[in-house]
VEXDREN-2710 file (C-alpha; in Angstrom, 1 decimal):
% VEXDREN-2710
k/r/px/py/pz
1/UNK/17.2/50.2/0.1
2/UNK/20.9/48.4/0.5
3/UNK/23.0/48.0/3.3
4/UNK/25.9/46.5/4.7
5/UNK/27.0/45.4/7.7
6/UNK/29.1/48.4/8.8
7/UNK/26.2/50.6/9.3
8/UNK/23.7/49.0/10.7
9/UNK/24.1/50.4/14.0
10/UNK/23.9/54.3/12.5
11/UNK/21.0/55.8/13.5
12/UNK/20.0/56.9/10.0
13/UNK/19.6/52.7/9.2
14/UNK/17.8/51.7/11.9
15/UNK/15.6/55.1/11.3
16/UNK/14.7/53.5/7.5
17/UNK/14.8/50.2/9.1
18/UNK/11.5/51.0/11.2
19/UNK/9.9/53.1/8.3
20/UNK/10.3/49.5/6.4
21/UNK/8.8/47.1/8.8
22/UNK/5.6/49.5/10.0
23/UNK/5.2/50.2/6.3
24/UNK/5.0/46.5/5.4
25/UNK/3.3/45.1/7.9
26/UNK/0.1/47.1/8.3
27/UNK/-2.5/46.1/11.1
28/UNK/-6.2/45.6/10.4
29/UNK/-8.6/47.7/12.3
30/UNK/-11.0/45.3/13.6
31/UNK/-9.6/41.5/14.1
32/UNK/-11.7/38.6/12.7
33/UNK/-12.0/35.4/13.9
34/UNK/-10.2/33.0/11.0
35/UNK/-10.5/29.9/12.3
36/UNK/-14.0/29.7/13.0
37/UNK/-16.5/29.4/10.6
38/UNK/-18.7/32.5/11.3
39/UNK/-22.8/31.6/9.7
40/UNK/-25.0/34.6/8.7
41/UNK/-25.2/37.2/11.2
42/UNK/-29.4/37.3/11.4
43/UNK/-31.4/34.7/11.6
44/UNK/-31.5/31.4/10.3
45/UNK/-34.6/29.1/9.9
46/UNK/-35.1/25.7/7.6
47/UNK/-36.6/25.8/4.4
48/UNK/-41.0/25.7/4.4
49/UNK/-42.8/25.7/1.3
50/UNK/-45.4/27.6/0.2
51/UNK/-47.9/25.2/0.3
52/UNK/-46.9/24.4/4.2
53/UNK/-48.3/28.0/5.2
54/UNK/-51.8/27.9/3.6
55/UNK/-51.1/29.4/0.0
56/UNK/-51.5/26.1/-2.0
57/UNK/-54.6/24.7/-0.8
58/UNK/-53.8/23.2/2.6
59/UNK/-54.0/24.7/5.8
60/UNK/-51.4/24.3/8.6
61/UNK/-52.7/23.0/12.0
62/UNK/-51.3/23.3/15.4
63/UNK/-50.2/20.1/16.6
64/UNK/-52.3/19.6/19.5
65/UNK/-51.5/16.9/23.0
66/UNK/-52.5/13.7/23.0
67/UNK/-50.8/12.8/26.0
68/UNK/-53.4/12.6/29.6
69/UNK/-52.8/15.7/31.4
70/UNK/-50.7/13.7/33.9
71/UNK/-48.3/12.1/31.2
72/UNK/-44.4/12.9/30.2
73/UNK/-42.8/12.7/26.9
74/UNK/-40.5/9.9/26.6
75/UNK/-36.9/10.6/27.9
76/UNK/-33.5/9.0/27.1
77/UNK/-31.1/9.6/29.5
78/UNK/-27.1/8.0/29.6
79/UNK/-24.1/9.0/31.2
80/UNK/-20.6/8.8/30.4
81/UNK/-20.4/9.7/27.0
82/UNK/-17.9/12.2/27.7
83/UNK/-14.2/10.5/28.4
84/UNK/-12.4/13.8/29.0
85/UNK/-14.6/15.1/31.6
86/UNK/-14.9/13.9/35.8
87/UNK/-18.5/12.8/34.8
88/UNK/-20.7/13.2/31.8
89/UNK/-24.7/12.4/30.8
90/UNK/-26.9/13.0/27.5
91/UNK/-30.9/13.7/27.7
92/UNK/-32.9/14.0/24.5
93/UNK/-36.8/14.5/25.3
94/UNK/-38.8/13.3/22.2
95/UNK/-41.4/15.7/20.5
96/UNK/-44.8/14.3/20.7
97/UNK/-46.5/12.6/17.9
98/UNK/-49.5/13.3/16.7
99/UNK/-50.5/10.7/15.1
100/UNK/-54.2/12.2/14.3
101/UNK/-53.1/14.4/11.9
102/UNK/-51.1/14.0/8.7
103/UNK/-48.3/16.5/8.7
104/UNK/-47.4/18.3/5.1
105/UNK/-44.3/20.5/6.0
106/UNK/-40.9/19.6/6.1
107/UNK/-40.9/21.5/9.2
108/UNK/-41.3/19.5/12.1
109/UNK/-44.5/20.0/14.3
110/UNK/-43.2/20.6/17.9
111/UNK/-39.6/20.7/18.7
112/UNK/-37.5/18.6/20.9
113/UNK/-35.0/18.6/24.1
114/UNK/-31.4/17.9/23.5
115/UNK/-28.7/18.2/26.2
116/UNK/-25.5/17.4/27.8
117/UNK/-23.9/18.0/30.6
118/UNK/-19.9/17.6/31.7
119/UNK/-19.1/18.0/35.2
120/UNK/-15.0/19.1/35.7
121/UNK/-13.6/18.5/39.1
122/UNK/-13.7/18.5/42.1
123/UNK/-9.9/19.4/41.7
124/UNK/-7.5/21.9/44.0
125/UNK/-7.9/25.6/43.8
126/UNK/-4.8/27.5/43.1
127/UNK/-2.4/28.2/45.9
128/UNK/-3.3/31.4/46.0
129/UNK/-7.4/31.5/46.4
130/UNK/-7.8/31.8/49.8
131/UNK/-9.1/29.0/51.9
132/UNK/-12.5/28.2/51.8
133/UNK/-14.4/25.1/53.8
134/UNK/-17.3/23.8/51.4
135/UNK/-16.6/23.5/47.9
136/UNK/-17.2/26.2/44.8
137/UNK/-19.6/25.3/42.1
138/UNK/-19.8/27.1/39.2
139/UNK/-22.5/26.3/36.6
140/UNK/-22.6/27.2/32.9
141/UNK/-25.2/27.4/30.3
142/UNK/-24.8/27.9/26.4
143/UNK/-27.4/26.9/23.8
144/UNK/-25.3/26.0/20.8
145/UNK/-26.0/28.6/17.7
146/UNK/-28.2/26.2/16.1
147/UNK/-30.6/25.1/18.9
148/UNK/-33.1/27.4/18.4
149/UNK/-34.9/28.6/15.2
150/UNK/-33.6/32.3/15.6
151/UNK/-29.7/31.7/15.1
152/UNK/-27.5/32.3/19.0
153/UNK/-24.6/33.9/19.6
154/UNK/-21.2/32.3/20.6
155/UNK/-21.1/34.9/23.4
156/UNK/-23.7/33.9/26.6
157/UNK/-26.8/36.1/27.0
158/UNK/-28.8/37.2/30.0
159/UNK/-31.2/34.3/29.5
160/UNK/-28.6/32.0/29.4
161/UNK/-26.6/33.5/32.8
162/UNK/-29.9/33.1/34.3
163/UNK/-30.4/30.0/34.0
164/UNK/-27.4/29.0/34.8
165/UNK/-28.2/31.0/38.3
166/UNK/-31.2/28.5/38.3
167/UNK/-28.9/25.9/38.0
168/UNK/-26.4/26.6/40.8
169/UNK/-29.4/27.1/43.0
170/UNK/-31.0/23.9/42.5
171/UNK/-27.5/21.6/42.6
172/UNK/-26.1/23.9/45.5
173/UNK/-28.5/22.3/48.2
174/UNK/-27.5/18.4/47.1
175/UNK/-23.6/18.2/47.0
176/UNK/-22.3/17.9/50.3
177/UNK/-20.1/20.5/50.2
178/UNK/-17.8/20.0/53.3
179/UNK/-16.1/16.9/51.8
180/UNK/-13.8/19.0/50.1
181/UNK/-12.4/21.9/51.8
182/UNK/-10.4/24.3/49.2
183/UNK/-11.7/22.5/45.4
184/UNK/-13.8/23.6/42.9
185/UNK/-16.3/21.9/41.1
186/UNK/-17.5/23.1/37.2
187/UNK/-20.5/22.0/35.6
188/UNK/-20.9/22.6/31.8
189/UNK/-24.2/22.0/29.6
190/UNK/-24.7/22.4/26.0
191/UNK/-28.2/22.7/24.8
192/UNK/-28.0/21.0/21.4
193/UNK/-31.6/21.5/20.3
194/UNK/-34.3/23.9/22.9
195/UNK/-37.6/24.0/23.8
196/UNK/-39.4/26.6/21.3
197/UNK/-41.8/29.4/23.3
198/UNK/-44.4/28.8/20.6
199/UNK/-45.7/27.2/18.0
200/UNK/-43.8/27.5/14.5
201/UNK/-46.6/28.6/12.6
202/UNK/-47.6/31.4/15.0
203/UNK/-44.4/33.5/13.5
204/UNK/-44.8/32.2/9.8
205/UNK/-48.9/32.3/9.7
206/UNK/-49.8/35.1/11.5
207/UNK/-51.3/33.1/14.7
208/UNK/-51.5/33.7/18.4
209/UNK/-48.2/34.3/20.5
210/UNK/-49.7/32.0/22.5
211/UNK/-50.2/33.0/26.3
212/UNK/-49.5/36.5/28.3
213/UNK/-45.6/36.4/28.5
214/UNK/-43.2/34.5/26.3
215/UNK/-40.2/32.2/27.6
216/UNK/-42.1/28.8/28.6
217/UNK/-39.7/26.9/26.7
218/UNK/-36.7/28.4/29.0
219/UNK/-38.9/26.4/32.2
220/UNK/-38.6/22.9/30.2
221/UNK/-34.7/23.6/29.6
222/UNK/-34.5/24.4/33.2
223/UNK/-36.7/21.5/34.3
224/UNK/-34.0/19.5/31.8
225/UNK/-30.8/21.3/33.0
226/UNK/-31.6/19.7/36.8
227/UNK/-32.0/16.8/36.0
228/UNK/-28.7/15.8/33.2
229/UNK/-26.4/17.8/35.5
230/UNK/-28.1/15.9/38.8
231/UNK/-27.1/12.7/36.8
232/UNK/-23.3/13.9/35.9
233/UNK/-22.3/14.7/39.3
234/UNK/-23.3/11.1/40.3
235/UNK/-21.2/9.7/37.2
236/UNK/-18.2/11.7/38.4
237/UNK/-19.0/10.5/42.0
238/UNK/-19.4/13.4/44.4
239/UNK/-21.2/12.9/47.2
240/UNK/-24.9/14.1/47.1
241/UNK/-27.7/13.7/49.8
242/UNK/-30.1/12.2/46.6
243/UNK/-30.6/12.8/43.3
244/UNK/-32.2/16.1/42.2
245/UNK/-34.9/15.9/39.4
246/UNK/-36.6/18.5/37.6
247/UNK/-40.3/19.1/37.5
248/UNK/-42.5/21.2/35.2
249/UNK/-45.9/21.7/35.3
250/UNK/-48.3/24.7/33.7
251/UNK/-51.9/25.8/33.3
252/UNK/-53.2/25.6/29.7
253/UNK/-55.8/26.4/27.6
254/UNK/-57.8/23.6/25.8
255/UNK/-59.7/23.6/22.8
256/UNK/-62.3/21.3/24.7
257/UNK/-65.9/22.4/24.1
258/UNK/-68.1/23.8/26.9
259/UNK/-70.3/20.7/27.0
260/UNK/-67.5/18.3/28.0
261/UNK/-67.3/18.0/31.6
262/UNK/-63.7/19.1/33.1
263/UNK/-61.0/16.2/34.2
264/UNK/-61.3/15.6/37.8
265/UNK/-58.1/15.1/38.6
266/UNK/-57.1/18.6/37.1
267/UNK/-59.8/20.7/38.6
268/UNK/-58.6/23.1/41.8
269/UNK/-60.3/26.1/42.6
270/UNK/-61.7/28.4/40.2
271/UNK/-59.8/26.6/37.3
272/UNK/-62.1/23.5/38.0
273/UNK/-65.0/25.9/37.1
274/UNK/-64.1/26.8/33.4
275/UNK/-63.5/23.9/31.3
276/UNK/-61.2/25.5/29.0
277/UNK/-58.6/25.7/32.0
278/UNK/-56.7/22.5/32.1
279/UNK/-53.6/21.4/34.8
280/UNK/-51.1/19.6/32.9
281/UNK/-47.3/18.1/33.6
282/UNK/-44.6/18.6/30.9
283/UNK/-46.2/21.0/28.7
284/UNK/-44.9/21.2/25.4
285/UNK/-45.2/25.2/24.1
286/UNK/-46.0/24.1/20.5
287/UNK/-49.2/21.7/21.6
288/UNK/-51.1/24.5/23.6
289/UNK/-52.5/27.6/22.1
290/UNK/-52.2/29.6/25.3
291/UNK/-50.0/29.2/28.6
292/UNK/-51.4/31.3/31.6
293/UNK/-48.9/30.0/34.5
294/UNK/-45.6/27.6/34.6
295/UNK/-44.0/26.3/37.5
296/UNK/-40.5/24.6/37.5
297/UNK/-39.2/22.9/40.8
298/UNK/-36.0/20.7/42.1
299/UNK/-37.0/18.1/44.2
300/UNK/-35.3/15.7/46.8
301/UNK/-37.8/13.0/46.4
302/UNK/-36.4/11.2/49.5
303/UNK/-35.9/13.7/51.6
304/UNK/-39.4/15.6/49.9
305/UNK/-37.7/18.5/49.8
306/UNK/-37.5/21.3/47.3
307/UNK/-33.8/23.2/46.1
308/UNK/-35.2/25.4/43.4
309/UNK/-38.5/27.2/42.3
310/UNK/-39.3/29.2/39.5
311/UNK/-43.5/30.3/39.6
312/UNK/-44.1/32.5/36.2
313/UNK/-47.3/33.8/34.8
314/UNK/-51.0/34.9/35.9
315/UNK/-53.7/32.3/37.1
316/UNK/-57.0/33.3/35.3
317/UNK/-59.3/35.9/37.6
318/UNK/-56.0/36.3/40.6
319/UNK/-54.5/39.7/40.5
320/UNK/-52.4/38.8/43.7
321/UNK/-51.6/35.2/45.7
322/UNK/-53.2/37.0/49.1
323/UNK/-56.5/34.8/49.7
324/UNK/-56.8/31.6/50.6
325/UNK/-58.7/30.5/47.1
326/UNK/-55.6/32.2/44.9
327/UNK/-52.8/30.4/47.3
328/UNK/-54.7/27.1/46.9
329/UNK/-54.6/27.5/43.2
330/UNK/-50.8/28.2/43.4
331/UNK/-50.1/25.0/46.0
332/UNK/-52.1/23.0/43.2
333/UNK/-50.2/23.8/40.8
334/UNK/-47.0/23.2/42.5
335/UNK/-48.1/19.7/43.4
336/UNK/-48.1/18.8/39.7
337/UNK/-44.8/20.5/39.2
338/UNK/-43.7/17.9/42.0
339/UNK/-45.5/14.7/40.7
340/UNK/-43.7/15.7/37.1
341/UNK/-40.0/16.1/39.3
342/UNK/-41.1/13.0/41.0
343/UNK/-41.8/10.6/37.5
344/UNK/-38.4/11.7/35.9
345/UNK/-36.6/10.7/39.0
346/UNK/-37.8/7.1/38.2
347/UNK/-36.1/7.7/34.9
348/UNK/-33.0/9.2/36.2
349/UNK/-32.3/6.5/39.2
350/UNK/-32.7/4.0/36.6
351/UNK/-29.9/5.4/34.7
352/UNK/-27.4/5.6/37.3
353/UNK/-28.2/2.4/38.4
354/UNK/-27.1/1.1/35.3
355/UNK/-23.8/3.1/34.7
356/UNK/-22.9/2.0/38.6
357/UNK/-23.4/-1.7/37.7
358/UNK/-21.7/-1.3/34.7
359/UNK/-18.5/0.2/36.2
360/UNK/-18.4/-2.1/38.8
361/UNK/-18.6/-4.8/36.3
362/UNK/-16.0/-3.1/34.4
363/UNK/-14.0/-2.8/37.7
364/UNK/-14.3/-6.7/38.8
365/UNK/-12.8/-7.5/35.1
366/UNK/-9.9/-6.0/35.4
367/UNK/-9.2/-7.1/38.7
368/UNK/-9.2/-10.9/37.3
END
């Protein structure tokens, strides 16, 4: 096709002209993302050998807990890693070793907590919003595609909205919300590496699910969620009644015998009757083979008061929470959810204490 530039105005050129460009440039049907680098669209787990599952002579065990029933996992908590953000912290909880057994898989025995949290604001809402007198916090979840053995999505699911429903509940009764009229506060958490609902080798060896209904390991990210987010907003230093820790505490089964006489401190109602039934704090899904009841709680241990509760699962031989026995068994069991919210507040004052001293040292250098 040639042309000049006499008749490029006729309407017979600007008719081949169009034919041209929509016959050159054709659009794709469905748009890709290029710049991301998209992994397998099922599910993705780390390599375990054949010898690892039983085939080769060797048997796998569940890791079981060493720990008393009234001891956490070791946590590592810091804030401020994040520059960009208002206020920032990091949490890892440590998987528990068990040291009595050797382990022969590549595949590590119990999994591990990882998160962190940004908070963004408070800043100005647009000029537009209308006015509003206590401030708008909006809370967002998203485990990262590889936190979990069974690959996630980049797009949020209901279990994630959920918790992040959770969240907003449990920070919504701290911040004191009338100190800034018209502002907007966001808080952001990645979950770099989750809590697993069971045991690896339930899903590879054919074992036990492990308990009545699944999802304990969302209750330890909650429990975990509470407090890194608790310890952000007091790095980007908004105003809080106290610091909000997170508490978790569950009835397990134990692989006890029937001749060893139950743990005192652990016995409440008819649980303290059937030595199998054991009250523990920070249970890790992997180290249990069954989970009957959870509970998660916020708690305000200064003002001993509670922002957010999350009861889930049956209590052995209750159908309903209507007698006085089955409400003592549920009180119980929120008392150890407390005294777990109540040791990982020791952890997180400790860690703002030591950003605030830093910063004010920080802040008396640069005034000299």
């Amino acid at each position: 096709m040639s042309m000049n530039r006499k008749n490029l105005d006729s309407e017979d050129t600007k008719w081949e002209l169009q034919e041209f460009v929509s016959g050159w440039y054709e659009i794709p049907a469905a748009m890709t993302d290029r710049r991301r680098i998209n992994g397998p669209p099922g599910g993705s787990s780390p390599v375990i050998f054949a010898s690892s599952l039983g085939i080769g002579g060797r048997s796998v065990k569940r890791p079981s807990r060493i720990r008393p029933p009234d001891e956490l996992r070791k946590i590592f908590l810091k804030t401020g890693l994040t520059p960009l953000a208002s206020g920032s912290a990091y949490l890892e909880l440590s998987p528990s070793a068990n040291t009595g057994e050797t382990c022969d898989s590549l595949a590590p025995s119990s999994s591990a907590l990882k998160l962190t949290c940004a908070v963004h604001g408070p800043r100005p809402l647009p000029r537009s919003a209308p006015f509003t007198p206590q401030i708008q916090l909006s809370t967002h979840i998203k485990f990262a595609s590889f936190a979990a053995r069974q690959r996630r999505g980049y797009i949020r699911d209901a279990s994630e909205r959920d918790l992040a429903v959770h969240l907003e509940t449990a920070l919504r009764g701290v911040i004191i919300g009338n100190r800034w009229p018209k502002s907007s506060v966001e808080v952001v958490i990645t979950v770099l590496e989750g809590e697993e609902d069971r045991w690896w080798g339930d899903e590879t060896g054919g074992g036990t699910t492990g308990g009545s209904a699944g999802g304990w390991g969302m209750m330890n990210v909650l429990a975990g969620c509470i407090t890194v987010a608790s310890a952000a907003i007091a790095d980007a230093g908004i105003d809080c009644l106290d610091l909000v820790s997170g508490g978790v505490a569950a009835i397990v089964k134990t692989p006890q015998s029937q001749h060893e006489a139950p743990d005192r401190d652990t016995d409440m109602g008819e649980i303290g009757k059937n030595g199998r039934l054991q009250l523990v704090i920070d249970p890790a899904p992997s180290e249990h083979q069954e989970i009957y009841a959870a509970c998660v709680v916020g708690y305000l241990s200064t003002r001993d008061e509670i922002t957010e509760l999350w009861l889930k699962g049956n209590i052995p031989g209750t159908t309903s929470f209507s007698t006085p026995m089955q409400m003592a068994e549920v009180g119980g069991l929120l008392d150890k959810a407390v005294e777990a919210a109540v040791a990982v507040r020791l952890v997180l004052g400790e860690a703002v204490r030591e950003a605030a001293e830093l910063k004010a040292g920080q802040n008396r250098n640069n005034k000299e």
